[in-house]
N, C-alpha and C positions, 0 to 999 in steps of 0.2 A: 892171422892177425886181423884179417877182414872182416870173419865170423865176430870172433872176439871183440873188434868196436861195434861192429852191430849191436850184439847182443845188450852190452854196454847202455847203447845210445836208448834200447828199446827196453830195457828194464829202469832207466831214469825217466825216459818219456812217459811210462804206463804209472811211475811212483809220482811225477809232477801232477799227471792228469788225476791220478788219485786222491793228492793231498790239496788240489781247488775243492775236491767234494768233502773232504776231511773239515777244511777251512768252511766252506759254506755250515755245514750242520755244528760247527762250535759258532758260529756268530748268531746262531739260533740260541745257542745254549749260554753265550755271552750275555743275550738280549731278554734270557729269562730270568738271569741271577742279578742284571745291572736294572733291570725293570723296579727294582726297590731304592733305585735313585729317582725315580719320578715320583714315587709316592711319599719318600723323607723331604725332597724340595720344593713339593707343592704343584700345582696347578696354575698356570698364569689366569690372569686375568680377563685377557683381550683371547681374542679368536686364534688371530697371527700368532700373539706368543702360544699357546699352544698347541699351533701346526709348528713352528719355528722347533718345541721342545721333542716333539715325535720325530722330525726329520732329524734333527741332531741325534739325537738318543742312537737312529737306526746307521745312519752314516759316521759317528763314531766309533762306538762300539763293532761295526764292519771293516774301518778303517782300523782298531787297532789291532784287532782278529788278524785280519792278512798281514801287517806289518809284522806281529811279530812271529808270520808266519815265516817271510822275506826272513828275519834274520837269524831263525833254527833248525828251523825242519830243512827249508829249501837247500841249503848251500849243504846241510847234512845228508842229505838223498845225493848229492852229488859223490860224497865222500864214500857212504856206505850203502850202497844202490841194491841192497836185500830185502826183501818184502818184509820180512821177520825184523831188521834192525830198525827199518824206517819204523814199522809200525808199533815198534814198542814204544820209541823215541817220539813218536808224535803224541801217543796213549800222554807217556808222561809231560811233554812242555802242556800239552792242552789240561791236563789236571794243575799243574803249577800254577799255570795262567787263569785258570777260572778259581781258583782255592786263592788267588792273592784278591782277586776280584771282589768273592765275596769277603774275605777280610776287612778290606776297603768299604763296603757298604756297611759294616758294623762299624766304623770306625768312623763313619762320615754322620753316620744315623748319633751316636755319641757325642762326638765335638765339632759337626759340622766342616771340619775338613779333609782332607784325603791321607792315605799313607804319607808319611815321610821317611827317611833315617832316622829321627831322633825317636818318633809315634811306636817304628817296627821295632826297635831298641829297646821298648818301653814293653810292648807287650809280649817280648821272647826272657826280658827280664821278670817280666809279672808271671808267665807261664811257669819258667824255673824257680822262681821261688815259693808259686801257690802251689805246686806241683802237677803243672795242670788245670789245675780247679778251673770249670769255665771254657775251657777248652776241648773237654771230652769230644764236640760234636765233631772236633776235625779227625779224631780217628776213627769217626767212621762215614763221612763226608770222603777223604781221601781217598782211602782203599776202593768205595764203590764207587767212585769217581773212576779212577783207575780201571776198575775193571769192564764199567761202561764205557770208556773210553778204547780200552781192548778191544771187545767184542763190533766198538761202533766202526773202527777201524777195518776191521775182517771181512766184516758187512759190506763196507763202502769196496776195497778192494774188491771181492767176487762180482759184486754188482756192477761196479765201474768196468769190468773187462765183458761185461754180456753187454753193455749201451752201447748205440752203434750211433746213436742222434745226439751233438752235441747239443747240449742247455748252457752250455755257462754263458752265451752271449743274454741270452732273454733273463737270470737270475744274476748274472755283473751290473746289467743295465741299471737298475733301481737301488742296488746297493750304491753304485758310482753317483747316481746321480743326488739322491740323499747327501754324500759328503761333500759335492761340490757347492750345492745349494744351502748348507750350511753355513759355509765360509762366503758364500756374496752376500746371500742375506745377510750374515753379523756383519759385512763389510757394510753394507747401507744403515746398517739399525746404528750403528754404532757414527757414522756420520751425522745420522738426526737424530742420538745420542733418544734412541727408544728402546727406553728403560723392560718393560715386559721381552727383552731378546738380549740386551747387553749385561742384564742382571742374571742371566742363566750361564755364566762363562764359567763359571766355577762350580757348576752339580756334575761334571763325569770327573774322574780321574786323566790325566796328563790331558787336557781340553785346552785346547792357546788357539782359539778360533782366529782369524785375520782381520787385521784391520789398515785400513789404507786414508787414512785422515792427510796424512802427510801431500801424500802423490793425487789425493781429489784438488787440494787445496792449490797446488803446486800447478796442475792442470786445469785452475780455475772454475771446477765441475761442485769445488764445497766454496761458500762464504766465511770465512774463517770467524767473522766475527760475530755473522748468526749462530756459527758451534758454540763461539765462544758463550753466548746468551742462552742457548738451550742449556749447555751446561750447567749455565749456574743457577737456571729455574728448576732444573733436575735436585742439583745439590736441597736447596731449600725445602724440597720437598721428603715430607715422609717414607721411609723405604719399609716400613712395617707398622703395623699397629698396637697399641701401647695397650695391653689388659691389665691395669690398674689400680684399684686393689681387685682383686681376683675374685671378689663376692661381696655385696656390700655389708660394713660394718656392725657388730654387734655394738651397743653401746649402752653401760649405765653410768650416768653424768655423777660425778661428785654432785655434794650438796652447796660447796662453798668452794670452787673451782678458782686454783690460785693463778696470781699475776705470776706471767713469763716473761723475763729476758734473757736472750739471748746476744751475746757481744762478741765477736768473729773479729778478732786481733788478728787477723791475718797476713803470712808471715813469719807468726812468733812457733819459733822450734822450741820443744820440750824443755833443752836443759837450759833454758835462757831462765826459768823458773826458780830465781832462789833469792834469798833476804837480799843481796847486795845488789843484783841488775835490776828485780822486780819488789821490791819490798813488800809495796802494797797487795799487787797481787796474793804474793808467798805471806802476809800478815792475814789476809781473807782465805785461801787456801788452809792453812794450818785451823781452822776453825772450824772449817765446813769439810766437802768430800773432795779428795784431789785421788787423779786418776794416772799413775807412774807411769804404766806400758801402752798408752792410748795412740793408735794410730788413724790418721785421715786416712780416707779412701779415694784421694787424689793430688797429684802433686803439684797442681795449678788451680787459679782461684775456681775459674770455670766451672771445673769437675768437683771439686771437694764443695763448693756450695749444695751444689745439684747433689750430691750423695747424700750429706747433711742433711739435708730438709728431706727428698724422697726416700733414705734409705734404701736407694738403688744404685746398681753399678753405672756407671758415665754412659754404658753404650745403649742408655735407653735415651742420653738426652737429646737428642736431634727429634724424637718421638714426643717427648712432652713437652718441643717448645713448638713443631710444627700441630698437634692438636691441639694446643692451648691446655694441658692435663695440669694441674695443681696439685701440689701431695696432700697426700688424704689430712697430714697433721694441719695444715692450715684449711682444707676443708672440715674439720671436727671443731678447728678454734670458731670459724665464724657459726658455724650451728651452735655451739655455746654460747653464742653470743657476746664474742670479746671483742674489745677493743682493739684496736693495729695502730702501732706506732713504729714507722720504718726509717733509718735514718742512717745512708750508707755512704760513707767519701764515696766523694766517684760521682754519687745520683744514682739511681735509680731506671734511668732510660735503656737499658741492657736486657739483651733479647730472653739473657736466663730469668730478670724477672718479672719483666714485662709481658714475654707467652707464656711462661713457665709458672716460677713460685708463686707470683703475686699475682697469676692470670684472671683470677675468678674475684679480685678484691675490687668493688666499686670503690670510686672517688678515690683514686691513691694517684696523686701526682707523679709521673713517670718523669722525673725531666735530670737534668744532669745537673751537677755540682763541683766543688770544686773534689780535688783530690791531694794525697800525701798526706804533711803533717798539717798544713790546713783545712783539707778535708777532715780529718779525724777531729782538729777542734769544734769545726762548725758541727759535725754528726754529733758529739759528746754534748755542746750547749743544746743544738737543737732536742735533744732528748731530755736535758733538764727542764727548757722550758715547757713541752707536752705534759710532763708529768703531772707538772705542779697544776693541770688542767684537770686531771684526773681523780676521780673518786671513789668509793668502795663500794659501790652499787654495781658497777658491772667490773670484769677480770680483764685486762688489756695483755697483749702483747706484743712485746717492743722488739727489734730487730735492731743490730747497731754493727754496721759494719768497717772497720779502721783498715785503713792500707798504706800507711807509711811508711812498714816494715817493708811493705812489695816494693815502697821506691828507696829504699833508704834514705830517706825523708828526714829531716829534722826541720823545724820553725827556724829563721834569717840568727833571731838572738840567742839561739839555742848552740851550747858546746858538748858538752856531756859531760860523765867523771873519766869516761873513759878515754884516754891519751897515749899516744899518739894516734889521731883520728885524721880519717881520709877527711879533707878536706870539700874539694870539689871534685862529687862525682862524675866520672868519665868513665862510662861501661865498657873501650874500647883499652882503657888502660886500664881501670881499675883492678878486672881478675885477672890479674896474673900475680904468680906466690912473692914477688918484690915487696907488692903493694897489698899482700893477704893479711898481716895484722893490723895496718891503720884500717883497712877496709872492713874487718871484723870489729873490731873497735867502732866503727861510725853506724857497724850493726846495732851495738849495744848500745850505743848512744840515742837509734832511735827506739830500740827497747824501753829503756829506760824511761824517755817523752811518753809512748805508750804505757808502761806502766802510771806516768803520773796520773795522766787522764781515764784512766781504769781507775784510780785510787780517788778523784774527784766525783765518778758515776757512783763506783760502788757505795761512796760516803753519802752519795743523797739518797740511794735508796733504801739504807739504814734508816733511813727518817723518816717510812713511809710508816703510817697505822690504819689498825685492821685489817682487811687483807695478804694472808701471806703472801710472798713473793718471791719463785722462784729463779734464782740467780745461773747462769750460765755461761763461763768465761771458757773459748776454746780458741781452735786459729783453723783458717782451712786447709796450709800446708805450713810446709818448714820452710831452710836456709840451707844454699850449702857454701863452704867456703873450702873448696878441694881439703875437706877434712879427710880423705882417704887418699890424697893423693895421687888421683885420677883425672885431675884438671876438670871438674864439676865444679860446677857454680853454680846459685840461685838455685830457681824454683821448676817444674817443670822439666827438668834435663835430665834425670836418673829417679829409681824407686828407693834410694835410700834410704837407711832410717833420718837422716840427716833432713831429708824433704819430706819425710812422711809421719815421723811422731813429732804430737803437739801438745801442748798442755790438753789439759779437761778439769775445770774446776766447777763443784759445783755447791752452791749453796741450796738446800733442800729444807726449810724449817719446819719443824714440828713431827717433820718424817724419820729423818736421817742425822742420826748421832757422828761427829767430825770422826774421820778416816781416810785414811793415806793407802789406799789400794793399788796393789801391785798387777792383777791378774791382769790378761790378754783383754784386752776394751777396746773398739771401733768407732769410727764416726758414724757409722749404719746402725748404731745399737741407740746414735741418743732418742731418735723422733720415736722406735717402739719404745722404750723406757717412759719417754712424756705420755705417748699414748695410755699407755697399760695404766701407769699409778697416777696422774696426775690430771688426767679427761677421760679416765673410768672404761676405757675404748676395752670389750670383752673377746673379739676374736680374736684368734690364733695369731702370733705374730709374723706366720709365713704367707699368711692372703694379704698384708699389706707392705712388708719389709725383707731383706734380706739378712739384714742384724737378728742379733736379741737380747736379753736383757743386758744392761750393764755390770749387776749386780750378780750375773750368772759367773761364777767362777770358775771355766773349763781353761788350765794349764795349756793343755795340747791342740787347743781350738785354731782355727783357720780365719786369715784375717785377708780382705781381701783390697786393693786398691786398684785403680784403672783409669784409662781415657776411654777415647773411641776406638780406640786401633788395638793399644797394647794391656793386659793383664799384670797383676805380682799378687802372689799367693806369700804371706808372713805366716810360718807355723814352728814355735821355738825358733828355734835358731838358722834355719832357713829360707832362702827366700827363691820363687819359682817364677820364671818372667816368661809370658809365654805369650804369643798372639794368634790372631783370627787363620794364621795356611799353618798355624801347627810347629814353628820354630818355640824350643823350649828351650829354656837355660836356668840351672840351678847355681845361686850364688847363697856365699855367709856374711849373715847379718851384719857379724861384725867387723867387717872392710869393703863388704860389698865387690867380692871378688870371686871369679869363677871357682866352685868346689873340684876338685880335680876327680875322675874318674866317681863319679855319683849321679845317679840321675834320680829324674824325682817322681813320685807313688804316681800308679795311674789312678787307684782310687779316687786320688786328692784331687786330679784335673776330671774326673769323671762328675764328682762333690762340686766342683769347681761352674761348669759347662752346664748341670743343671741348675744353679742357682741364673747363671749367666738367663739363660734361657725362661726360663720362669714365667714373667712376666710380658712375654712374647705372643702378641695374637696371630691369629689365622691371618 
């Protein structure tokens, strides 16, 4: 029995000592396949963050190498303490673990973030239905993985039992100290919230670097409220650079460049569009181009302006309001030489168009206004009387933004037709299903105010001569009133279609014969469509937009809306919710309720992540 634990002790002793050297030459081999996560996330900036990004990269990727040594090989050398079982057994977790590795680096290089559940789901589903396609390299990445893994195995055993001079203290050393230096470092950067270290927390895979904000503060070693102020100088600040349009514009100007307005009833959901809530509207609609299946590209005012005018997704606008970048379509209107007439409830003094839209427009009064339904009057008169200023010598364009709808708003003397109507609004009572039809009711009520005062604009612009002029009634999001009975309310809370299709009317003269079109239409398709037909603008509509035309009628087209945070993909009848660490959910358009057992194309988020991306500098 004596011999017998000997033996034991000294055939696990010789397979421990073996598999530190095993471990050492896969964290070589970890650090040559992850070494493509430093060149997909770039290069900092600063000195530090670049030593910062070396010493992490090397103390990670060392640190997960032996953990997930700790949790297979080792406790399995215990169990099966044969040269031949350990080393097959090691051959194969070290192929496992470098094959999910580099998975992960195609997969990060793609959509910027790492394996998940629902990511590995998606592309074991893609492989079985393309039959592979795309895949071939892993059968033969595995196998000679495997078998270098054999042989490196064999090597390391015979070698390992001739070495008489331990190394693992002088090669532990610098691995150990990499991972420890990792986590103080982020513990300090992320105190003085320095960005070039705290912004790299997310390029390795399972990376949850440490942070002690709590316990500095607590030991009086952080100022809390200097954190607090670095933060928010942090915040305000650009985290990338805006490429813009992506080359500058080709352009042949019409000859007789017509007047633009545009009127952003914002708000107004799609089916509020008909003779009896909107008359006037739906009388000027039937006449001109009305747009059935048109969706914003965001479901709060913020975002769906910012999309509208840039034809970009929401998650550049923190970029074009800290560079002050303008969209190219109100840079083409002042090199024509137009006129500007802005006139939004609210005012004007808001960061989206003060750095943003209207950044580059001399002499434009930024200042604030009233808002609601007296806001919407004063914007409606004030654009009557500009007008009557105006001439047919040069082509203006007018901006007019209404938000009554946002408060449900009506004027003191105002009732509506529509009865029983919530009376006085109380946000804290009003959504709940008790009070859901007076409280849709005092929707349409101010619908309906909005409609009048559309029906007063559009009737003075009738009157204009010479000049055409084209006409633009949309909204920048919808309304919800738990119409799926999920307790959603307003604007901003869910990607419903409910929040997300809006009217699109448009009046086009001399161009466009009256039509009632059904096909798939964006609020990213309008500023390339003005571009293209109506300021002559000749480049491609992907160096300045991610729309395209309106008029383009693809059935199966891909629609997309967004904030800063979260995605939804609209394509027929489904809808794709997905964000920035890779949680995906497939719901149906029509309840807006999770699809059962269906997940959604990776093509589609592949289409998806490069449009996202696009417009993304160095």
């Amino acid at each position: 029995m004596l011999e017998t634990g000997n033996l034991y002790r000294d055939n696990v002793s010789r397979l421990i000592g073996w598999g530190h050297w095993l471990v050492f030459f896969n964290i070589l081999l970890a650090l040559l396949v992850s070494s493509r996560y430093l060149l997909i996330a770039g290069w900092p900036d600063t000195l530090l963050g670049g030593g910062y990004m070396l010493t992490s990269w090397i103390g990670h990727f060392a640190f997960l190498t032996f953990f997930t040594y700790l949790l297979t090989l080792f406790p399995l050398t215990f169990l099966f303490p044969r040269v031949r079982a350990v080393q097959f057994l090691g051959a194969a977790i070290a192929t496992g673990a470098l094959t999910l590795l580099l998975v992960d680096t195609q997969v990060f290089s793609l959509f910027g973030f790492h394996l998940n559940p629902t990511v590995w789901r998606l592309l074991l589903e893609q492989a079985q239905a393309e039959e592979a396609s795309g895949w071939g390299w892993l059968f033969v990445w595995v196998p000679l993985l495997f078998l270098f893994e054999l042989w490196l195995a064999g090597w390391l055993w015979r070698w390992s039992q001739r070495r008489r001079r331990s190394l693992t203290l002088p090669l532990a050393l610098p691995l150990l100290a990499s991972f420890f230096l990792t986590h103080s470092v982020h513990i300090w950067a992320d105190a003085l919230v320095y960005t070039p270290i705290t912004e790299q927390k997310a390029n390795f895979p399972l990376s949850y670097p440490m942070t002690a904000k709590s316990f500095l503060i607590k030991q009086g070693w952080l100022d809390e409220d200097r954190y607090r102020q670095l933060s928010r100088q942090v915040a305000e600040q650009p985290q990338r650079r805006l490429n813009y349009p992506l080359r500058p514009l080709s352009v042949q100007a019409p000859d007789a460049s017509p007047n633009i307005l545009l009127v952003v009833a914002d708000g107004l959901r799609a089916d509020q569009l008909d003779a009896i809530t909107m008359p006037n509207l739906s009388r000027f609609a039937s006449r001109h181009l009305r747009f059935d299946n048109h969706l914003s590209a965001g479901n709060q005012p913020r975002t769906a302006l910012f999309s509208l005018f840039y034809s970009l997704p929401s998650h550049y606008l923190r970029d074009a309001e800290q560079e002050g970048v303008a969209p190219v379509f109100i840079d083409e209107l002042q090199r024509q030489d137009y006129r500007f007439g802005l006139f939004a409830s609210g005012g004007l003094d808001k960061p989206l168009y003060r750095n943003g839209i209207f950044s580059t427009l001399r002499n434009q009064p930024f200042d604030t206004a009233a808002k609601g339904a007296e806001g919407d009057r004063k914007a409606a008169a004030d654009f009557s009387l500009w007008l009557e200023q105006q001439d047919s010598q040069r082509p203006w364009f007018s901006f007019v933004y209404l938000d009554a709808l946002n408060e449900l708003d009506l004027p003191a003397d105002t009732e509506g037709p529509f009865q029983p109507s919530l009376q006085q609004l109380n946000p804290a009572l009003a959504y709940q299903n008790e009070q859901r039809d007076a409280l849709f009711n005092r929707y349409r009520n101010a619908v309906f105010y909005t409609d009048r005062l559309l029906g007063q604009l559009l009737s003075r612009v009738r009157q204009l001569e010479g000049r055409d002029t084209l006409v633009i009634v949309t909204s920048g999001h919808g309304m919800e009133f738990n119409d799926n009975d999920n307790n959603t309310w307003g604007f901003g809370s869910a990607y419903s279609p409910y929040q997300l299709q809006v009217p699109l009317v448009i009046g086009w003269p001399a161009q466009r014969q009256p039509a009632r079109l059904s096909h798939p239409t964006s609020q990213l398709d309008l500023v390339p469509t003005l571009m293209r037909q109506a300021l002559g603008v000749q480049s491609p509509l992907r160096s300045y937009s991610t729309g395209q035309s309106l008029f383009k009628a693809d059935a199966n087209r891909w629609r997309l809306a967004s904030d800063e945070e979260e995605y939804v993909i609209y394509q027929q009848d489904d809808i794709t919710l997905f964000n920035r660490r890779g949680d995906v959910q497939l719901l149906r358009a029509k309840d807006y309720k999770t699809e059962p057992d269906a997940s959604p194309e990776l093509s589609l988020l592949l289409q998806v992540m490069n449009d996202l991306n696009r417009f993304q500098g160095d």
